[in-house]
C-alpha positions in Angstrom: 0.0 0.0 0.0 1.4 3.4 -0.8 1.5 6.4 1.9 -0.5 9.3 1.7 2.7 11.1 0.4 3.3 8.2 -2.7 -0.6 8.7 -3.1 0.6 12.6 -3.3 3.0 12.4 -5.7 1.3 10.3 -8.1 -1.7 12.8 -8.5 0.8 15.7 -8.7 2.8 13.3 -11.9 -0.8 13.1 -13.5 -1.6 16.4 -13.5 1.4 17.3 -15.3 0.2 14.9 -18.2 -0.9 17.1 -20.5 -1.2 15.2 -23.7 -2.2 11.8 -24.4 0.5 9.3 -25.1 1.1 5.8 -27.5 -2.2 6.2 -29.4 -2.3 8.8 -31.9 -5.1 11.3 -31.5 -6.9 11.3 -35.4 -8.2 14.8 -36.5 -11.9 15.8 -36.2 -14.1 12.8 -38.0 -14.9 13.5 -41.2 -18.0 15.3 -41.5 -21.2 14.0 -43.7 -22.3 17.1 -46.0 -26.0 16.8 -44.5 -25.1 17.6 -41.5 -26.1 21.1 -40.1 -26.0 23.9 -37.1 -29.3 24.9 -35.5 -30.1 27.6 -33.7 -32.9 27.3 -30.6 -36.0 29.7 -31.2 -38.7 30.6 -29.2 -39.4 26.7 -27.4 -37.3 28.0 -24.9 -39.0 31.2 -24.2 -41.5 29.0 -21.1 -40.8 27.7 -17.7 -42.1 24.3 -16.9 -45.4 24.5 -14.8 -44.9 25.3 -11.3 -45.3 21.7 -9.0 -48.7 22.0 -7.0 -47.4 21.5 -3.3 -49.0 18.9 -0.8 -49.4 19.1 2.6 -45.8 19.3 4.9 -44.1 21.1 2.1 -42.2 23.3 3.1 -42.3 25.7 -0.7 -40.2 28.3 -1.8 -40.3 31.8 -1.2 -40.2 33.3 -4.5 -39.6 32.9 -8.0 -39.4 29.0 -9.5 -35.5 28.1 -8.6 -34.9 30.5 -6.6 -33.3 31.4 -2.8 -33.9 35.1 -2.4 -31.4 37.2 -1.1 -33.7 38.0 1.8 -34.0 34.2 2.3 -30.2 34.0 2.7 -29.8 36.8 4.2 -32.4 36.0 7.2 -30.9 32.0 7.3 -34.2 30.9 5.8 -32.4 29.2 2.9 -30.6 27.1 5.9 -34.2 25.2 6.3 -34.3 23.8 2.7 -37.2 23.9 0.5 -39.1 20.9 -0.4 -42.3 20.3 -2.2 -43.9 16.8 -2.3 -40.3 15.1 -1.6 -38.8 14.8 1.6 -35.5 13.6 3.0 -35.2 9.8 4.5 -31.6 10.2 5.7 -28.1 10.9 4.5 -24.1 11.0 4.8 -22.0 14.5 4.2 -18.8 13.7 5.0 -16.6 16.1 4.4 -19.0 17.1 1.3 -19.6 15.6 -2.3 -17.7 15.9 -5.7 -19.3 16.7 -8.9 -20.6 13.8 -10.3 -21.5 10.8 -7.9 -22.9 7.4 -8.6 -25.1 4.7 -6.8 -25.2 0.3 -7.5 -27.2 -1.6 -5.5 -27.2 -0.5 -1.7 -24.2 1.7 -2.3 -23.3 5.1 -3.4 -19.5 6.1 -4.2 -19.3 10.2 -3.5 -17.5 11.6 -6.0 -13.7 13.4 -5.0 -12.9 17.3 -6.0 -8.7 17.7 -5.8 -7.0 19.2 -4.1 -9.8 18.7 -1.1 -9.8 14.9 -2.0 -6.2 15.0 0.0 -8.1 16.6 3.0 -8.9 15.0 6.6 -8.9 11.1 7.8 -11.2 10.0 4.7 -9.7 11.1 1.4 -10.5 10.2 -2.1 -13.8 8.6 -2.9 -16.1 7.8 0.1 -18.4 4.5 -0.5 -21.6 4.6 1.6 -23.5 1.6 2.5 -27.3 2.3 2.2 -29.1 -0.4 2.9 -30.9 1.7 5.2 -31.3 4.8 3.9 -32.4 6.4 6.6 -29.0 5.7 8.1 -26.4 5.6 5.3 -23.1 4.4 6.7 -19.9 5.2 5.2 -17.3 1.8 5.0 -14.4 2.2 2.6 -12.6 5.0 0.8 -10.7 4.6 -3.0 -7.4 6.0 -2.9 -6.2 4.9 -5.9 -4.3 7.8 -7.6 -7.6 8.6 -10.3 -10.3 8.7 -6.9 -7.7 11.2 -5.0 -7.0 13.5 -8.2 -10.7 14.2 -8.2 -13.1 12.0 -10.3 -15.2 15.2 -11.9 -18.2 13.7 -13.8 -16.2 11.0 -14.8 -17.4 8.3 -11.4 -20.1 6.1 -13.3 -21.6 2.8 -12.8 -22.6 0.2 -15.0 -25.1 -1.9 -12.7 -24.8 -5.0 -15.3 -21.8 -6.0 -15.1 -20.7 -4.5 -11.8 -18.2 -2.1 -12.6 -17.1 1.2 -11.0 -15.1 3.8 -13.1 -13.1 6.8 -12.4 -10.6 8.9 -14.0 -8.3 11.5 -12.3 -9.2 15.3 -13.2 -6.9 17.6 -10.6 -8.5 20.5 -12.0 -11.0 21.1 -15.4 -8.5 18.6 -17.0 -6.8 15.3 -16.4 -4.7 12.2 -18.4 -3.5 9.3 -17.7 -5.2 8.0 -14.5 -8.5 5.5 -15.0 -9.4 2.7 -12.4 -12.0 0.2 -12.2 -13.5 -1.8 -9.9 -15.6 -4.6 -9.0 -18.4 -4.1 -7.4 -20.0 -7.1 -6.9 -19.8 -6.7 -3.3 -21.0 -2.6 -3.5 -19.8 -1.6 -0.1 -16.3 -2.8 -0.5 -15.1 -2.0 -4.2 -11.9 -4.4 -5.5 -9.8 -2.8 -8.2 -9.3 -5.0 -10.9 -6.6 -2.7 -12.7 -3.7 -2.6 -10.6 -1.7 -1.9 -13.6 -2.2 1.1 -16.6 -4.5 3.4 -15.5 -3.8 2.9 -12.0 -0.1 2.9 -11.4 1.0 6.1 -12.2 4.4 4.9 -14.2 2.1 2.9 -16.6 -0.4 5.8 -17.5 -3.3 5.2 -20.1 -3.3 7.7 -23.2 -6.6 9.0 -22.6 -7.6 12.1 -21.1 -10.2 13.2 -18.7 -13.2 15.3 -17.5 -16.2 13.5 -18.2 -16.8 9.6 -18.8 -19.3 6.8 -19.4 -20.3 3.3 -20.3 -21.8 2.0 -23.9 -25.1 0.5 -23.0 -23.3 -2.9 -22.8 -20.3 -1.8 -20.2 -17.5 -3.0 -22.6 -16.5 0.6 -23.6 -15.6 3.2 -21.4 -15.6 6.3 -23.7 -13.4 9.3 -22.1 -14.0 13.1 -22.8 -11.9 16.1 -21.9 -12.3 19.6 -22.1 -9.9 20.0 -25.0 -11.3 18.0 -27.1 -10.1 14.5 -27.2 -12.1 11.8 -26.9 -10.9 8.3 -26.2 -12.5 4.6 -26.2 -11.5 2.2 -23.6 -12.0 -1.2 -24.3 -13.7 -2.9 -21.2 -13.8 -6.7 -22.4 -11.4 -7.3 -19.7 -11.3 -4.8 -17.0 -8.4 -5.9 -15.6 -6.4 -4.9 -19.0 -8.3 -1.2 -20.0 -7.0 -0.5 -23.5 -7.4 2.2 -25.5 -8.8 1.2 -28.6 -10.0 4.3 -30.6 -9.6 8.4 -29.9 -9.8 11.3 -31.8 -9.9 14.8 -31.5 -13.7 16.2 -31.6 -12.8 20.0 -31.9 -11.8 22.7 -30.1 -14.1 21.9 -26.8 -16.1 18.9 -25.6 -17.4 17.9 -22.3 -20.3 14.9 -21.6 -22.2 12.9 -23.6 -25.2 10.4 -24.3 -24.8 7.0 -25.9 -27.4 5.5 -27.9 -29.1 2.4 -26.3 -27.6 0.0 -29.3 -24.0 2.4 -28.9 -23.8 2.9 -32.8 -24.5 6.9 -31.9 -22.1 9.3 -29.5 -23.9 12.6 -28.6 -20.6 14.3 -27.6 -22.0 18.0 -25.8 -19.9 21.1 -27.1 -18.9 23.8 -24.3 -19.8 26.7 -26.5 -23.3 25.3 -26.9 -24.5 22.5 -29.0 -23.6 19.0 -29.7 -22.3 16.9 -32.5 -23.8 13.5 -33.2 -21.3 10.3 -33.8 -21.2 7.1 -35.3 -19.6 4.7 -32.9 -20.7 2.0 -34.8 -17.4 0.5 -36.0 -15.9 1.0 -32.1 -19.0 -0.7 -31.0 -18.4 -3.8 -33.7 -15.0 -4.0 -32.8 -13.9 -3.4 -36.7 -10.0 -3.4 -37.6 -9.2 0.3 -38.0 -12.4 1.7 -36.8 -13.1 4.9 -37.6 -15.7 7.8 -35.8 -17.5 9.6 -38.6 -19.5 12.8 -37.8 -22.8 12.6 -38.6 -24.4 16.2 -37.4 -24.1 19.3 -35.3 -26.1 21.7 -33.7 -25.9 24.5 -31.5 -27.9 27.0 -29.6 -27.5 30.7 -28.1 -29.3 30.6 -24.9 -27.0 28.0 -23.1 -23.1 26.9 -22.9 -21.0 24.1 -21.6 -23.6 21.6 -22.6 -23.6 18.7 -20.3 -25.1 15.6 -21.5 -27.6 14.0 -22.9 -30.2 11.5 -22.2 -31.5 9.2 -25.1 -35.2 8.1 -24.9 -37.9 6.9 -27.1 -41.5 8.1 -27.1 -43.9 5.5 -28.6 -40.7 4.2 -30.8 -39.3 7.5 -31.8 -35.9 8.5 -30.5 -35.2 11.8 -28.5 -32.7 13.3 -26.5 -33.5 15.2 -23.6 -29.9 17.0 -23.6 -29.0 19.9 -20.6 -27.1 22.8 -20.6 -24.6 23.6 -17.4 -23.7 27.3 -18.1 -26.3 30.1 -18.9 -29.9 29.9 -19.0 -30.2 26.9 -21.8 -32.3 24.5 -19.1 -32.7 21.1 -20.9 -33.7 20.8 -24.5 -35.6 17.9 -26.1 -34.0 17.2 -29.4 -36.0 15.1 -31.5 -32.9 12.7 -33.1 -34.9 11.0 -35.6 -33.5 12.3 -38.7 -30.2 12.6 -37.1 -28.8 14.1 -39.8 -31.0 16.9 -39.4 -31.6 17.0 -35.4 -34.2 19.2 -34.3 -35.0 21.3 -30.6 -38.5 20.6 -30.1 -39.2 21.6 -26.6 -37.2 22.8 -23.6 -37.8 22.6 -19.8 -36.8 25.6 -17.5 -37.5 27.2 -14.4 -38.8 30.7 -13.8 -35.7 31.7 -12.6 -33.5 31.0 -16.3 -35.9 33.2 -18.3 -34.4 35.9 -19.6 -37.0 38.8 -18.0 -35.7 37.1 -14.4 -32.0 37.1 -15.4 -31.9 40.2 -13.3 -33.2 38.2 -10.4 -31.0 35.2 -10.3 -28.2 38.0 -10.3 -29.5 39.8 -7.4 -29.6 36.2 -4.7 -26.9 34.5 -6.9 -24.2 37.2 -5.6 -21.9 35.7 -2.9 -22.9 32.2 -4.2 -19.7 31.5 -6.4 -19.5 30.4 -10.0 -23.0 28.7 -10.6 -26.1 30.2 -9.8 -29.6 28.0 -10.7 -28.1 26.1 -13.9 -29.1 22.7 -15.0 -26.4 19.7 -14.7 -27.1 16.5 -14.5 -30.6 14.6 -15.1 -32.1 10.7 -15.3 -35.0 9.3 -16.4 -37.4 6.9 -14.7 -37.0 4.5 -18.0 -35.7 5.0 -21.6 -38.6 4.0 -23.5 -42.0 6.1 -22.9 -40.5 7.6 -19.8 -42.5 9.4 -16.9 -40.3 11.7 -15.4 -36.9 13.1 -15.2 -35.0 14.0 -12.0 -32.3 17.0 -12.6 -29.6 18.2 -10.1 -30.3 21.7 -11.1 -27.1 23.5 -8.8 -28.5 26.4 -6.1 -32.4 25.2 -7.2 -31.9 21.9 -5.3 -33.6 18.5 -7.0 -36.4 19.4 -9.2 -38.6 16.4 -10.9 -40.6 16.6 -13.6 -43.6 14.8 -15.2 -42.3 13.9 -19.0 -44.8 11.0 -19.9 -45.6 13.8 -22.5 -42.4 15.5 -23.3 -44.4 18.5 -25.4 -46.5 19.4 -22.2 -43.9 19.1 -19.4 -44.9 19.8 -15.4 -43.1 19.9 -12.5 -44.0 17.7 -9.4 -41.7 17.8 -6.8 -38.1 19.9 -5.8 -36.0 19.0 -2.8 -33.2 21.9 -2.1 -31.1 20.9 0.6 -30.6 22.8 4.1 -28.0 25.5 3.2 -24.9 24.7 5.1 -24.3 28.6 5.6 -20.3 29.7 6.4 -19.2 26.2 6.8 -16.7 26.3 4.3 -14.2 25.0 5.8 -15.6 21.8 6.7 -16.2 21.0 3.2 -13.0 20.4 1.9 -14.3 17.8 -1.0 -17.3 20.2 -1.6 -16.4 22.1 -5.4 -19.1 24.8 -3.8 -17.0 25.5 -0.5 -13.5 24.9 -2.7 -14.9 27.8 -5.3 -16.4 30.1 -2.3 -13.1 32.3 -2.8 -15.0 34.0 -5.3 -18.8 35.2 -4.8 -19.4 36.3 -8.8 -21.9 33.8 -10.6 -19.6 33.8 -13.8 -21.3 30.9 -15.2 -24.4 33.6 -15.6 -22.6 35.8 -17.5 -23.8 34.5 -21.3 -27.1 34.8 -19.9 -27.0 38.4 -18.2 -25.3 39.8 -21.1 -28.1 38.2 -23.7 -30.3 39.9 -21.2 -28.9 43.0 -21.6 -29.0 43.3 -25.2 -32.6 42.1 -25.4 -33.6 44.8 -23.4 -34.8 42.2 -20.2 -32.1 43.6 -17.8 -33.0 45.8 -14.9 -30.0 46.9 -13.1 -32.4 47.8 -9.4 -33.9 44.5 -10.1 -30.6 42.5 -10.0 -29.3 45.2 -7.2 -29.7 43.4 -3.5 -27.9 43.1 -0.1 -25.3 40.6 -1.9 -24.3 42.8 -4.8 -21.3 43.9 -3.0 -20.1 39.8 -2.4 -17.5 39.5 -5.2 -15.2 37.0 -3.1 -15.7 34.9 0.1 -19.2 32.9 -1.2 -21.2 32.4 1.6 -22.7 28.6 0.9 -25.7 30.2 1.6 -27.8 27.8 -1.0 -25.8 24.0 -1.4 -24.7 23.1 -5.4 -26.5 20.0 -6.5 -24.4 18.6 -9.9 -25.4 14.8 -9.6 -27.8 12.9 -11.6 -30.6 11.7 -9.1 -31.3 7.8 -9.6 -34.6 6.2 -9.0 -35.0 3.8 -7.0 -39.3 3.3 -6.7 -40.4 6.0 -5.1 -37.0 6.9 -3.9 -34.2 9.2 -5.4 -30.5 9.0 -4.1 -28.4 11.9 -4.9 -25.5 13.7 -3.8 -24.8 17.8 -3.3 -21.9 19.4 -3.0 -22.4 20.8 0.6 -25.0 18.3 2.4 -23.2 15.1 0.6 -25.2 11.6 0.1 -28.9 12.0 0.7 -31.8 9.9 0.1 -34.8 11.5 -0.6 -38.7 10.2 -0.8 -41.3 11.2 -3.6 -44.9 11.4 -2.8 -46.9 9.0 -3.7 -49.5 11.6 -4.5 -47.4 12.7 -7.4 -45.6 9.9 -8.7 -46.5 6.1 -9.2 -43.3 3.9 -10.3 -43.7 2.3 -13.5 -43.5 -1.5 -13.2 -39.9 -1.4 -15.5 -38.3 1.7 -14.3 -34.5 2.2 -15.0 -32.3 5.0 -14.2 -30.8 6.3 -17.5 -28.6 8.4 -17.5 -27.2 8.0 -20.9 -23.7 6.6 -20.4 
């Protein structure tokens, strides 16, 4: 076993891997003349429907999203809000990373560097919740990858039992990628001791975001510059790198098609580009990754993901932005040559007349303000509702069984853990609390601006003055919920793993629900 200060030095020699080595990156994949840019019109002009709150919620104050600055100001936002969810029990810890994932009775809470190296517990935490009331943590992942901060790369794939991470110190990582068995969740085995994990034999791949093919023999590897990299799974104790390529000047997540012939890598700037994965999915000699399509949009940035679903046999994407006001659009991928934004889902609090709002209590509450991240459906074909970490807004759940008239049901945002900074060393909310700006509202306040929406004594407030020092007065939730019946299990950046209860008033399991999440 390696010391804390071996474990050190080998996430310090993987952030200095800048570029991919022993596979050559290929140019951007050829593009077929059919494919085309979009631009989003007026189907993202609406919020969703309010949710219609039962008894014992406790609703919020103001607009849809949001925790007004007199709410933080007062310590109201420390209660929480909740409307037709409630929580059964949780874990912090010493906070969550960005992306977190769940198999079986177990969650593994994501790591954020350099706050990963922080306290008794460092790198990934693994929580045992067979009762969630009373999650339990039992074993921590050291391996270099889980303590140079996983990012939204920690995913599961439930079938055959495997838990992957890759190492991203900071936006961007190489070199590191683990994977484990979990067969028995609450004590993960690595199965990799080898590339990936030993930090003398690192994997040419680099890192930011990551998921499984539908089947859980790829691993497909995304960073921020552009690069994106298939690891062959077949064995998991030998991860090979069996295709990559460079996508362009910016990538981040992605969705997979349910057969993996189709890659729906997300573009930072606002859009995403559809792949053909087939011949990396066959396996062919040579396999190539041809470009199929691309889009983008104005209203959003930093596109996140998407989810691939099918309603009554025809295939959509619901697909969510993480910077601006873009929400999550419904792409209707049917003619993928010629993709298509057919609806969106928002709250109140991303229009662009309330812009000047989400300025005036997002002040003092860091980077993000009430952006989408990460959502799941209840199923992939003919779901009934999506669950969304949607940052400061909390947990917000949504009836999709018809994807053109959308409703919210039900939001859970977490008790604000107000000036506890310092106890939240894995937290990405308490780590970016040096600054107080909302910088990933910028796009949308200057779009504002120039429509004529902004109103500078509307987005004035007792927080304008908090450009550094964030306050945590509302908690960052990034992670794609998971259902589990009438249960959700999520993690936050400031209140960690939580399990959380729908009410049956609102929501009745379908018989063959299935997180998806897309990869």
């Amino acid at each position: 076993m390696w010391g804390n200060r071996g474990r050190y030095a080998a996430v310090v020699a993987a952030a200095a891997l800048l570029v991919p080595a022993g596979v050559a990156a290929a140019g951007p994949p050829p593009q077929d003349s059919s494919g085309v840019v979009h631009e989003a019109g007026e189907v993202g002009w609406h919020a969703a429907s309010r949710a219609e709150c039962g008894p014992g919620s406790r609703p919020e104050s103001g607009l849809q999203g949001d925790v007004p600055a007199a709410d933080r100001d007062s310590g109201r936002s420390a209660e929480g809000y909740e409307c037709n969810m409630t929580r059964l029990g949780g874990f912090a810890g010493d906070g969550a990373g960005i992306v977190s994932a769940s198999h079986d009775h177990c969650a593994y809470m994501g790591s954020l560097f350099p706050g990963s190296l922080v306290g008794p517990e460092t790198g990934v935490q693994v929580v045992d919740a067979s009762d969630p009331a009373h999650p339990t943590p039992t074993v921590t992942l050291t391996e270099p990858a889980m303590l140079a901060g996983t990012w939204e790369s920690l995913k599961v794939h439930s079938g055959r039992k495997l838990l992957v991470g890759t190492g991203v110190p900071a936006l961007f990582g190489a070199g590191l990628l683990s994977v484990y068995d979990i067969s028995d969740c609450a004590h993960p085995r690595l199965l990799n001791p080898g590339a990936g994990t030993d930090p003398r034999m690192p994997l040419p791949v680099t890192a930011h975001e990551g998921g499984f093919s539908p089947d859980g023999l790829t691993y497909w590897s995304s960073g921020t510059e552009g690069v994106l990299s298939a690891v062959d799974l077949t064995d998991p104790a030998q991860p090979t790198v069996i295709w990559q390529g460079w996508m362009g000047m910016s990538a981040h997540g992605f969705g997979i098609s349910p057969d993996g012939n189709r890659l729906y890598l997300s573009n930072n700037f606002g859009g995403l580009t559809v792949l053909d994965t087939s011949a990396v999915q066959d396996r062919d000699v040579g396999a190539q990754v041809r470009q199929v399509a691309s889009m983008s949009w104005t209203d959003g940035w930093a596109t996140q993901h998407s989810v691939p679903v099918a309603y009554d046999g025809h295939p959509y994407l619901f697909t969510v932005d993480e910077g601006g006001s873009g929400g999550i659009k419904l792409i209707d991928v049917a003619d993928e040559t010629n993709p298509a934004i057919v609806n969106s889902i928002k709250l109140e609090i991303n229009l662009p007349e309330n812009i000047d709002s989400q300025v005036a209590s997002g002040m003092g509450g860091s980077a993000f303000a009430y952006e989408s991240h990460y959502c799941s459906a209840d199923r992939p074909v003919d779901p009934t509702a999506l669950a969304c970490g949607w940052v400061s807004s909390g947990v917000r759940v949504f009836d999709v069984s018809d994807p053109f008239d959308v409703k919210e049901i039900a939001y859970y945002n977490p008790p604000a853990q107000t000036s506890r900074n310092l106890e939240l060393p894995n937290s990405p909310h308490a780590l970016a609390s040096v600054i107080g700006v909302p910088i990933l509202s910028a796009p949308a306040v200057l779009q504002a601006v120039i429509g004529g929406q902004f109103d500078l004594d509307e987005a004035g407030s007792s927080r304008s003055g908090m450009v550094v020092a964030g306050d945590l007065s509302s908690d960052w939730c990034f992670s794609p919920p998971e259902w589990r019946g009438n249960d959700l299990w999520v993690s936050c950046s400031d209140n960690g793993f939580m399990t959380l209860r729908l009410s049956e008033d609102v929501y009745t399991p379908p018989a063959d629900q299935r997180s998806t999440i897309g990869s």
